[in-house]
C-alpha positions as semicolon CSV with decimal commas, in nm:
position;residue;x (nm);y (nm);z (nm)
1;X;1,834;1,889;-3,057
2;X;2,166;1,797;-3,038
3;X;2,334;1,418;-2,892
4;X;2,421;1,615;-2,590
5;X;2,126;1,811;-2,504
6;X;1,883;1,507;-2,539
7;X;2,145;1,289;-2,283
8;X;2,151;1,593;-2,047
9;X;1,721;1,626;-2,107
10;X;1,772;1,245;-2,019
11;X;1,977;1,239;-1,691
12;X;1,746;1,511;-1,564
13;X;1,455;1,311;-1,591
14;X;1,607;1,047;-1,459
15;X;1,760;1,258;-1,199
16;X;1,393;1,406;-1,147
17;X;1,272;1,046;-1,137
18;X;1,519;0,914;-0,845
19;X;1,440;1,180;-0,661
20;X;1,069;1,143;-0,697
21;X;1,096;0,793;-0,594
22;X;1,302;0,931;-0,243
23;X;1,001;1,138;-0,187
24;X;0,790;0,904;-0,233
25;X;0,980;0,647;-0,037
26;X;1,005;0,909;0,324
27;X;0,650;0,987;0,254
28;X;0,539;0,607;0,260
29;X;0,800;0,578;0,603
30;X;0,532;0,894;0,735
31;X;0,222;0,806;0,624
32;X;0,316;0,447;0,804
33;X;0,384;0,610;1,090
34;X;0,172;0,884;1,156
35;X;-0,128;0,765;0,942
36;X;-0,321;1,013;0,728
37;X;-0,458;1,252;0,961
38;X;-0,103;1,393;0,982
39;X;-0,033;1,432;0,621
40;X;-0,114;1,776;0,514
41;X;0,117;1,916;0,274
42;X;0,355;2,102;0,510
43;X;0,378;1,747;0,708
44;X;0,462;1,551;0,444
45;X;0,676;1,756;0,248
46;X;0,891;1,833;0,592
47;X;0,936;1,443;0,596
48;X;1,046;1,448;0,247
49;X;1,297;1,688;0,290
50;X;1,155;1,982;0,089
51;X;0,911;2,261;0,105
52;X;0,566;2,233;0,052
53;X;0,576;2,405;-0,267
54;X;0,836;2,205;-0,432
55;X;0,643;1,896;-0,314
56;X;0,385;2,078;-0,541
57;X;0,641;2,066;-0,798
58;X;0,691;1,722;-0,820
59;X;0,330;1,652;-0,764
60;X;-0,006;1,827;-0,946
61;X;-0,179;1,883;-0,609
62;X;-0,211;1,715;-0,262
63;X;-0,489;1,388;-0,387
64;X;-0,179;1,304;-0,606
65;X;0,074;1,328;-0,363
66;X;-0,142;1,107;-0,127
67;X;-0,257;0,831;-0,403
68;X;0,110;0,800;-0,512
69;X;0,207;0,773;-0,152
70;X;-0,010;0,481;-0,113
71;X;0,072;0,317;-0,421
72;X;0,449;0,276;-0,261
73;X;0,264;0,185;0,069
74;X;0,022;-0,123;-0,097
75;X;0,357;-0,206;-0,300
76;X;0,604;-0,250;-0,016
77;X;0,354;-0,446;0,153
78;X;0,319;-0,681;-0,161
79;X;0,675;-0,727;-0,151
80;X;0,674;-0,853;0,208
81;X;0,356;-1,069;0,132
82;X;0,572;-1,234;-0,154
83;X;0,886;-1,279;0,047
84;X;0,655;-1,472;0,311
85;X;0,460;-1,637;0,094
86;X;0,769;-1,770;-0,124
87;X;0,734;-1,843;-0,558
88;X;0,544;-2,184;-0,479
89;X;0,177;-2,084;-0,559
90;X;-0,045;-2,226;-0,251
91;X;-0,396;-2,345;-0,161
92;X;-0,627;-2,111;-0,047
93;X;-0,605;-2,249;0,332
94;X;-0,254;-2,241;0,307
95;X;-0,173;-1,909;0,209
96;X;-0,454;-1,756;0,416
97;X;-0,311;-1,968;0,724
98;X;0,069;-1,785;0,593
99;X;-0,106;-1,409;0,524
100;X;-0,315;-1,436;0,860
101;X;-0,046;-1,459;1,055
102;X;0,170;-1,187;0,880
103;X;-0,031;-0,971;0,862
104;X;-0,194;-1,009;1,200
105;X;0,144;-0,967;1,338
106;X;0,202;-0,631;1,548
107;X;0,522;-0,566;1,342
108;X;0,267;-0,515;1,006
109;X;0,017;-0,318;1,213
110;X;0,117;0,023;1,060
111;X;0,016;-0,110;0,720
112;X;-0,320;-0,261;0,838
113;X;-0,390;0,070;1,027
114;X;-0,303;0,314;0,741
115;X;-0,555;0,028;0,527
116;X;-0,851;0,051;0,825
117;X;-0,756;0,396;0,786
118;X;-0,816;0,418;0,392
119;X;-1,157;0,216;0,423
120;X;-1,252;0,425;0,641
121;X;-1,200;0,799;0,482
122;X;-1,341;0,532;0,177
123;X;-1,678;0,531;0,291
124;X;-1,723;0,884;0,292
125;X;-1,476;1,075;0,032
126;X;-1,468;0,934;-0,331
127;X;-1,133;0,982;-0,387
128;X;-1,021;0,713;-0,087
129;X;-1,281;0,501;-0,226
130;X;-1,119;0,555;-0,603
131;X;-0,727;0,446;-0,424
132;X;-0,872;0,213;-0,179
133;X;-1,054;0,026;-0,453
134;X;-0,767;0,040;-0,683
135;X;-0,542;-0,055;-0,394
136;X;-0,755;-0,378;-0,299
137;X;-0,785;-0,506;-0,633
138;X;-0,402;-0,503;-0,706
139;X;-0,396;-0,717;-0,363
140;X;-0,669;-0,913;-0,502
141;X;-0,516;-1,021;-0,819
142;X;-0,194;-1,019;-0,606
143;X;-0,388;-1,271;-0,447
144;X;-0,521;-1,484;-0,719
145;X;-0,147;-1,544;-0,887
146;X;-0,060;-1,677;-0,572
147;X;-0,315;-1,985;-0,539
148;X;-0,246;-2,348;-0,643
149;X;-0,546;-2,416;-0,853
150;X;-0,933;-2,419;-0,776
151;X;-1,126;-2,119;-0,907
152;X;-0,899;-1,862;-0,832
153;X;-1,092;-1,531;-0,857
154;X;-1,332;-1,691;-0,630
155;X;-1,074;-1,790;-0,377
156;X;-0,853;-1,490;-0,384
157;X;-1,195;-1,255;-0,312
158;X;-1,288;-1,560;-0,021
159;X;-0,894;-1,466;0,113
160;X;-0,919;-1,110;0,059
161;X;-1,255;-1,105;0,254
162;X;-1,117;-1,355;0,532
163;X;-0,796;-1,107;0,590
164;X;-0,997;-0,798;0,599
165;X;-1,231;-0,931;0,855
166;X;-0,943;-1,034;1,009
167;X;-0,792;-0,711;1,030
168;X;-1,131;-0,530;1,163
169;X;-1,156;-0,776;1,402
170;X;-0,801;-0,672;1,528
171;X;-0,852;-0,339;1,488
172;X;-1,159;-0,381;1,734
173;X;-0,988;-0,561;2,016
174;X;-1,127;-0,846;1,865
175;X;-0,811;-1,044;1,790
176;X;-0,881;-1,362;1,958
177;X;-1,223;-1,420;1,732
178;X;-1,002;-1,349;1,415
179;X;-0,716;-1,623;1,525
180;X;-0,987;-1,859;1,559
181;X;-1,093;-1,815;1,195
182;X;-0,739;-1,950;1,128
């Protein structure tokens, strides 16, 4: 292989890889608003620009599609979780006061839904279980690096468990018990 063939080889994966990462980015901006129910393959790969069978190109089969559409999902999230939170690691109360009402906020609903969503398909398909659980314990140790002392996998399960109730409770009309939990 020659100096030249090996950069071009290079810029196409990289090329290949930028253009993964658009997919992946207008998939996240459908699955947030439309949920998963409207996410078959033609769906999604309409939003991403491209036919369904290049979407297959970029992607073994529709599970991976829908995992790696998540992933971007939980990670843009985590990025607006950080940005709110700040560097300064927090007490538990603290940063549960902070996430609580983010995350409660009707601007963040189409994350929490999608979530409610996940947890739900979770409890009956083991492949939303196998993403959802992977999902929750990235925001789980997401968690944990973000508390000022004490036993932190204890508290960051005590705040993951608070926020999720949280979130039912919203979910259920219920948003007036949850602020009281605050």
């Amino acid at each position: 292989m020659t100096v030249e063939t090996a950069y071009r080889d290079k810029l196409t994966v990289v090329k290949s890889d930028d253009r993964r990462a658009a997919m992946l980015d207008a998939l996240a901006d459908h699955v947030l608003a439309h949920g998963l129910s409207g996410s078959s393959l033609r769906p999604l790969a309409k939003a991403a620009g491209i036919s369904d069978r290049m979407l297959l190109y970029y992607f073994p089969d529709k599970a991976a599609v829908v995992a790696a559409t998540l992933e971007v999902v939980a990670a843009r999230l985590t990025a607006l979780m950080a940005e709110r939170t700040g560097s300064a690691r927090l007490p538990l109360e603290t940063l549960r006061r902070e996430l609580a009402a983010f995350l409660l906020d009707d601007r963040l609903w189409p994350y929490m839904r999608l979530w409610l969503e996940v947890a739900s398909r979770a409890a009956r398909d083991p492949f939303y279980r196998a993403v959802g659980e992977r999902i929750g314990r990235g925001f789980l140790a997401w968690g944990a690096a973000q508390l000022d002392g004490g036993d932190n996998p204890k508290d960051a399960a005590r705040l993951l468990v608070t926020i999720e109730g949280m979130v039912l409770l919203k979910s259920l009309g219920m948003e007036d018990v949850a602020a009281l939990a605050v």
